[in-house]
NUGU-338045 format. One record per residue: residue in one letter; x, y, z of N, C-alpha, C, O in turn. Coordinates in steps of 0.1 Angstrom, whole numbers. Example, Ala and Ser with C-alpha at 12.3 -4.5 7.8 and 13.67 -1.06 7.14 Angstrom:
BEGIN
node resn A, neast 132, nnorth -57, nup 78, caeast 123, canorth -45, caup 78, ceast 132, cnorth -33, cup 78, oeast 142, onorth -33, oup 85
node resn S, neast 128, nnorth -22, nup 71, caeast 137, canorth -11, caup 71, ceast 129, cnorth 0, cup 79, oeast 134, onorth 11, oup 80
//
This chain:
BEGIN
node resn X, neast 880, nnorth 1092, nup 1036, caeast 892, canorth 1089, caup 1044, ceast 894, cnorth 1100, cup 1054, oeast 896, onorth 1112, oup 1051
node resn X, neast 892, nnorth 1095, nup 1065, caeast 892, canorth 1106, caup 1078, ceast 887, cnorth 1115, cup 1082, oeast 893, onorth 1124, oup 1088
node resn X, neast 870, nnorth 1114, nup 1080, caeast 857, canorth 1120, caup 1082, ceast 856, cnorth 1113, cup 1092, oeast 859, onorth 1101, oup 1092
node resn X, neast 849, nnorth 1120, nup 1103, caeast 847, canorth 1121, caup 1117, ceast 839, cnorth 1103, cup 1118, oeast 842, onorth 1097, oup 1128
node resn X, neast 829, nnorth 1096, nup 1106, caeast 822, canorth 1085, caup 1104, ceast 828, cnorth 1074, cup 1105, oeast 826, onorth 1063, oup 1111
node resn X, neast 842, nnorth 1078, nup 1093, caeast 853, canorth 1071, caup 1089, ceast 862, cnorth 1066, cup 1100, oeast 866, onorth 1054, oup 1102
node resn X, neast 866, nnorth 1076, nup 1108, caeast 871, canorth 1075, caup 1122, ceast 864, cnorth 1068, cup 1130, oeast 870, onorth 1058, oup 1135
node resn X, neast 854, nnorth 1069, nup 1132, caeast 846, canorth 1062, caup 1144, ceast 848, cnorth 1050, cup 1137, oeast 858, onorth 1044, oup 1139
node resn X, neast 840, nnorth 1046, nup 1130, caeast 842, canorth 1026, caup 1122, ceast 857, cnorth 1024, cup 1124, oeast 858, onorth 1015, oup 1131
node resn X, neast 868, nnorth 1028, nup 1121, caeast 885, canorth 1024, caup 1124, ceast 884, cnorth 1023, cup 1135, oeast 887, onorth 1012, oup 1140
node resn X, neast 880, nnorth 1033, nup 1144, caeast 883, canorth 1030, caup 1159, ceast 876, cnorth 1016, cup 1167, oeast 883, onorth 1009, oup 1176
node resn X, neast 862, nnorth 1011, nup 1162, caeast 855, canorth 1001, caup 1164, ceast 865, cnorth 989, cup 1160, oeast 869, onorth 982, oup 1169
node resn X, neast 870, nnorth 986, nup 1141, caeast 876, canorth 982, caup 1143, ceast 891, cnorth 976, cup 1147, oeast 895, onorth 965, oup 1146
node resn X, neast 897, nnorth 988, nup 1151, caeast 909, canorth 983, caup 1157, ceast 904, cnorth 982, cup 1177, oeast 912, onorth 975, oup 1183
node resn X, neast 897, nnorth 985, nup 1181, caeast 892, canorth 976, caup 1192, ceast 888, cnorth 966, cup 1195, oeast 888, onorth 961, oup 1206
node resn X, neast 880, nnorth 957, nup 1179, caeast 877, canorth 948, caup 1181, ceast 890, cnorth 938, cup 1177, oeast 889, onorth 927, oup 1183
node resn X, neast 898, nnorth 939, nup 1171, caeast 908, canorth 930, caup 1167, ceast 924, cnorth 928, cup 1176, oeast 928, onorth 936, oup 1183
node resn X, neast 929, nnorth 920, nup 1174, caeast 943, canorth 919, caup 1182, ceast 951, cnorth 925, cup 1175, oeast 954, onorth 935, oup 1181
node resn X, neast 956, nnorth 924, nup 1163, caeast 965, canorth 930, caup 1153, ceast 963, cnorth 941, cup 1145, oeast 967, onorth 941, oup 1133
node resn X, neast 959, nnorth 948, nup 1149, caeast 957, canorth 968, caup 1144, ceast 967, cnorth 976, cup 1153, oeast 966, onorth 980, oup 1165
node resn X, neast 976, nnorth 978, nup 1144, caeast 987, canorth 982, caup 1153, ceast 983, cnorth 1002, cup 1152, oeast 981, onorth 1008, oup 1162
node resn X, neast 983, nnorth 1006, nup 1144, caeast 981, canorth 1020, caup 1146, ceast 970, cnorth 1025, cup 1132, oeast 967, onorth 1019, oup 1122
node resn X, neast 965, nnorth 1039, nup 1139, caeast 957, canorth 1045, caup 1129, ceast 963, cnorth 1058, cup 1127, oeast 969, onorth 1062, oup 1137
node resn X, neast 963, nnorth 1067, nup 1116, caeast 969, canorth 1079, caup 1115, ceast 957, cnorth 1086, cup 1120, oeast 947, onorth 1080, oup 1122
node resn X, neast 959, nnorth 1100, nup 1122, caeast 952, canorth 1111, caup 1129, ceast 951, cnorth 1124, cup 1120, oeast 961, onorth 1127, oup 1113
node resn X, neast 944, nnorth 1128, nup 1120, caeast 948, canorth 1141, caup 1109, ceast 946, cnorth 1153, cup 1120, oeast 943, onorth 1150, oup 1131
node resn X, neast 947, nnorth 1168, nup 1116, caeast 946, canorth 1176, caup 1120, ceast 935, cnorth 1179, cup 1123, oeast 932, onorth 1183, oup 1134
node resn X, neast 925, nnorth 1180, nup 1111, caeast 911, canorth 1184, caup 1112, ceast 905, cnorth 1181, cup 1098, oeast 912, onorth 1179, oup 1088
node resn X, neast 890, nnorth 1182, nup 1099, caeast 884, canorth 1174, caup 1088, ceast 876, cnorth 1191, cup 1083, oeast 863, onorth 1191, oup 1084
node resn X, neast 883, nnorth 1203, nup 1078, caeast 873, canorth 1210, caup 1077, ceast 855, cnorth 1208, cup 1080, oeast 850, onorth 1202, oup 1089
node resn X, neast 851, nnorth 1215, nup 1071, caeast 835, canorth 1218, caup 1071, ceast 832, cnorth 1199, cup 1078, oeast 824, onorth 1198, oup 1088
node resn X, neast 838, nnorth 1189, nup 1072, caeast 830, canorth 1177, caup 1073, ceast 831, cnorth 1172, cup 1091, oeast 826, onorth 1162, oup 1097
node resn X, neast 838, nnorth 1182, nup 1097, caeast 840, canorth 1178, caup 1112, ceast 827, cnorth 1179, cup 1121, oeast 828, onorth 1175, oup 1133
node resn X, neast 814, nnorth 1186, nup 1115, caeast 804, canorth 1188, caup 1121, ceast 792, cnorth 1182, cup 1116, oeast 780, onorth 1186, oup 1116
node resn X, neast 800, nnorth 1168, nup 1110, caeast 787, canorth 1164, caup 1105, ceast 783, cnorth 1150, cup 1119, oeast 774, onorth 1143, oup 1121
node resn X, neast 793, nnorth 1153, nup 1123, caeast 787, canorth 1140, caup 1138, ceast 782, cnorth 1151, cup 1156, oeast 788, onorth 1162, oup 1157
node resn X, neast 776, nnorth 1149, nup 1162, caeast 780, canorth 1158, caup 1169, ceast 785, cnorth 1151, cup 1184, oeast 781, onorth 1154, oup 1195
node resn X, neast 790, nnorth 1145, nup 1180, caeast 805, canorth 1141, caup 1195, ceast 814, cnorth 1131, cup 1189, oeast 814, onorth 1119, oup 1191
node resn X, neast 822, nnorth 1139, nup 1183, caeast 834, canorth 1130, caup 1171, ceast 843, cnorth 1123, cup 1183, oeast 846, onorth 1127, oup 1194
node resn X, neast 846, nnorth 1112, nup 1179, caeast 859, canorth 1104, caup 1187, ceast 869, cnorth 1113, cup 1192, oeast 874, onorth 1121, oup 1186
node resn X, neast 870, nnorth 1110, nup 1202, caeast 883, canorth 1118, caup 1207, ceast 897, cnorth 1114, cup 1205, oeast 900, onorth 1103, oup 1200
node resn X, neast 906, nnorth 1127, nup 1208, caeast 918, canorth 1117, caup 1204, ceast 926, cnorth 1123, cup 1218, oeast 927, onorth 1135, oup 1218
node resn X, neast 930, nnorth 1119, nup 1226, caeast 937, canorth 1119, caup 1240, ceast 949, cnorth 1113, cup 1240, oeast 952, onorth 1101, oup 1242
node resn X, neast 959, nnorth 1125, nup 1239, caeast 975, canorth 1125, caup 1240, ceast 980, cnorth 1110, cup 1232, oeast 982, onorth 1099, oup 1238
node resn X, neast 980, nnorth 1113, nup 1214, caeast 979, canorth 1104, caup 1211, ceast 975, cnorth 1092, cup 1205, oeast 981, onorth 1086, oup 1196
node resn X, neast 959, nnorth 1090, nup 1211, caeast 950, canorth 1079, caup 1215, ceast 939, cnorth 1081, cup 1213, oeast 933, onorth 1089, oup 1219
node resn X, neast 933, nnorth 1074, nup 1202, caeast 919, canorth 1075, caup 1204, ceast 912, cnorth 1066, cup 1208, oeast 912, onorth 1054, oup 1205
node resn X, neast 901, nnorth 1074, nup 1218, caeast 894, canorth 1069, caup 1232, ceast 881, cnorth 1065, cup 1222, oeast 876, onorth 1073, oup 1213
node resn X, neast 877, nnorth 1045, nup 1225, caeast 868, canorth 1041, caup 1224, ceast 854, cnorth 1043, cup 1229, oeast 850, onorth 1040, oup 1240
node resn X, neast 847, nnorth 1050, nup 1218, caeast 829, canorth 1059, caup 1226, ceast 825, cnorth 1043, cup 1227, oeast 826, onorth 1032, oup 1222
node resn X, neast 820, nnorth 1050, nup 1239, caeast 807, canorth 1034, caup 1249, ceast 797, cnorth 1035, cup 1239, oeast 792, onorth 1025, oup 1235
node resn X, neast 794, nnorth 1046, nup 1235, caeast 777, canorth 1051, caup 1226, ceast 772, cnorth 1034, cup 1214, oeast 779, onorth 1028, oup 1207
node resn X, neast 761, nnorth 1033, nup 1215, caeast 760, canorth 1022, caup 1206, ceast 763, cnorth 1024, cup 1192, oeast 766, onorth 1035, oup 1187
node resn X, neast 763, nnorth 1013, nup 1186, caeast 770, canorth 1012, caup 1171, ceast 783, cnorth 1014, cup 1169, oeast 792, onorth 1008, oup 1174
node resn X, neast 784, nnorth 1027, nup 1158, caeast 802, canorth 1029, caup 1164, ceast 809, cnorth 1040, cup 1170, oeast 820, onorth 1044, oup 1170
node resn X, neast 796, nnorth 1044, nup 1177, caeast 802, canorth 1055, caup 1188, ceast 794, cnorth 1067, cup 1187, oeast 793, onorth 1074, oup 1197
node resn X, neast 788, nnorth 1071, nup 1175, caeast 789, canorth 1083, caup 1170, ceast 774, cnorth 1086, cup 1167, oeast 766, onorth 1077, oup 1164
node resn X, neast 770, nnorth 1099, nup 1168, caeast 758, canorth 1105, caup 1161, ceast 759, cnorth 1111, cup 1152, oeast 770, onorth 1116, oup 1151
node resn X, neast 752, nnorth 1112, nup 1141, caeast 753, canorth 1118, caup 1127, ceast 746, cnorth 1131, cup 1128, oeast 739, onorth 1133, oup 1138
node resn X, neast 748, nnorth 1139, nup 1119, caeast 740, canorth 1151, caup 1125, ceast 735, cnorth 1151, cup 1110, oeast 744, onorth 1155, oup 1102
node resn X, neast 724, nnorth 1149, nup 1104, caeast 719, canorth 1148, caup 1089, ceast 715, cnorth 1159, cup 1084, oeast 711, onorth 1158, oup 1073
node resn X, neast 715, nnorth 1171, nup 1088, caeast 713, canorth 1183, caup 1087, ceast 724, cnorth 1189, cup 1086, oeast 724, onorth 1199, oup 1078
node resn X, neast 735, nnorth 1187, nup 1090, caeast 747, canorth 1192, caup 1086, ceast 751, cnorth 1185, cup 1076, oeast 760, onorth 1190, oup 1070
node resn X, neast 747, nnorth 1175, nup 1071, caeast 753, canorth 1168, caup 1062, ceast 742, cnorth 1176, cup 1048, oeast 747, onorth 1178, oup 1037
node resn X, neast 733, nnorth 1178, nup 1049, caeast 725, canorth 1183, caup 1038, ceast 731, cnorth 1198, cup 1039, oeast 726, onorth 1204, oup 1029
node resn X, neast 738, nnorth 1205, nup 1044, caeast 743, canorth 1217, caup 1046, ceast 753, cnorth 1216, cup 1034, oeast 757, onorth 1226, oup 1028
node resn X, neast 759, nnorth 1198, nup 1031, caeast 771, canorth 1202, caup 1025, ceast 774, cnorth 1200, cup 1008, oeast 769, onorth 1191, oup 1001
node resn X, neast 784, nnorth 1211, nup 1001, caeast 778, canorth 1210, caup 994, ceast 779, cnorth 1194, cup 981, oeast 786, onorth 1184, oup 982
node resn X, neast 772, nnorth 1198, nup 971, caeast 770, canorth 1180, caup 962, ceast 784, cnorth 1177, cup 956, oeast 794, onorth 1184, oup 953
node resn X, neast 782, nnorth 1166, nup 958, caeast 795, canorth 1154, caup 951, ceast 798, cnorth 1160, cup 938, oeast 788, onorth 1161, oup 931
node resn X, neast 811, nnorth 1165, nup 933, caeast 820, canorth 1165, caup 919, ceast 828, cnorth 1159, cup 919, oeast 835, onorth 1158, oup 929
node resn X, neast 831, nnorth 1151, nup 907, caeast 838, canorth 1142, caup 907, ceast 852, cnorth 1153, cup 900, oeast 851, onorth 1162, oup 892
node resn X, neast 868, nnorth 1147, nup 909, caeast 876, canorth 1154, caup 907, ceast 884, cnorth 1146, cup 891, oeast 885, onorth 1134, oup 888
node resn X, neast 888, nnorth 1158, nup 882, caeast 895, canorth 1147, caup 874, ceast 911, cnorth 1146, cup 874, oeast 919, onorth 1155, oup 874
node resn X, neast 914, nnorth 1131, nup 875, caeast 924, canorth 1125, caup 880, ceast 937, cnorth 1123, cup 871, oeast 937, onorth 1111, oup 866
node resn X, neast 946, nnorth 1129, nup 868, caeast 955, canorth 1126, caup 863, ceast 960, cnorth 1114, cup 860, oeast 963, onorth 1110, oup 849
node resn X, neast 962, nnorth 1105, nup 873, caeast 973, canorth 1097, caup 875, ceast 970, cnorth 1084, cup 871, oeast 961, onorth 1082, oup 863
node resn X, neast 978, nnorth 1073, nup 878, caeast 977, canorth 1059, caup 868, ceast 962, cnorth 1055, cup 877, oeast 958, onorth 1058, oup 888
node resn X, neast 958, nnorth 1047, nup 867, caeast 948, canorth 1042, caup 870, ceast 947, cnorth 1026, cup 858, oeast 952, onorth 1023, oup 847
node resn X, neast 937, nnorth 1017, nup 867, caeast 940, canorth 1001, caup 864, ceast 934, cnorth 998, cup 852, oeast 930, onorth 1009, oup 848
node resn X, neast 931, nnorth 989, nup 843, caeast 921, canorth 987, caup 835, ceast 912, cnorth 990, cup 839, oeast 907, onorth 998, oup 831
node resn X, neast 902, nnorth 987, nup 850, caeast 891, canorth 989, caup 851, ceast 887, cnorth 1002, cup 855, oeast 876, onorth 1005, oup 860
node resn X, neast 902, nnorth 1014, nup 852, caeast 893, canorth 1029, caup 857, ceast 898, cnorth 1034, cup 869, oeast 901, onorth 1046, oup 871
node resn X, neast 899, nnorth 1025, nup 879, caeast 905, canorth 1025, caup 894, ceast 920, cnorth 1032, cup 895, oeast 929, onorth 1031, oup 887
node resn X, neast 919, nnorth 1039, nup 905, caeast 934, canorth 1048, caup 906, ceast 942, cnorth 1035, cup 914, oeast 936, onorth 1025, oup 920
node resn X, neast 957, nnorth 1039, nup 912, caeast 963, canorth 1028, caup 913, ceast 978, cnorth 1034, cup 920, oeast 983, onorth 1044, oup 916
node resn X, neast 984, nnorth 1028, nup 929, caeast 996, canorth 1033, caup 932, ceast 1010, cnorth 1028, cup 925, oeast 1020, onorth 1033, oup 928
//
């Protein structure tokens, strides 16, 4: 949720649809902000649909092998029968 990848596909989809009323914005995505190398922009506001094919964005896979391996965090809270966190 709100990795520079993550952003680009939301931006795709709320361009392509009538009823996507807003997307939130975060501040910054630490270390993971450099794993695209021309992240969506966001302009007073607004984030500006990339022309670039697919969904806007280059991956940079070398920065991504930079980062470090998946741990899984352990989760306190409610979660469903099947395991799933739950609000």
């Amino acid at each position: 949720m709100g990795t520079p990848v993550n952003t680009a596909a939301f931006v795709q989809l709320a361009a392509a649809i009538p009823n996507y009323v807003l997307m939130e914005a975060n501040g910054g995505n630490g270390d993971l902000g450099g794993v695209v190398t021309d992240p969506v922009q966001l302009v007073d506001g607004y984030r500006i649909v990339p022309d670039k094919t697919g969904i806007g964005i280059d991956v940079d896979e070398a920065a991504i092998e930079r980062q470090p391996p998946f741990e899984p965090l352990d989760y306190d809270g409610d979660k469903g029968p099947d395991g799933s966190v739950v609000h």
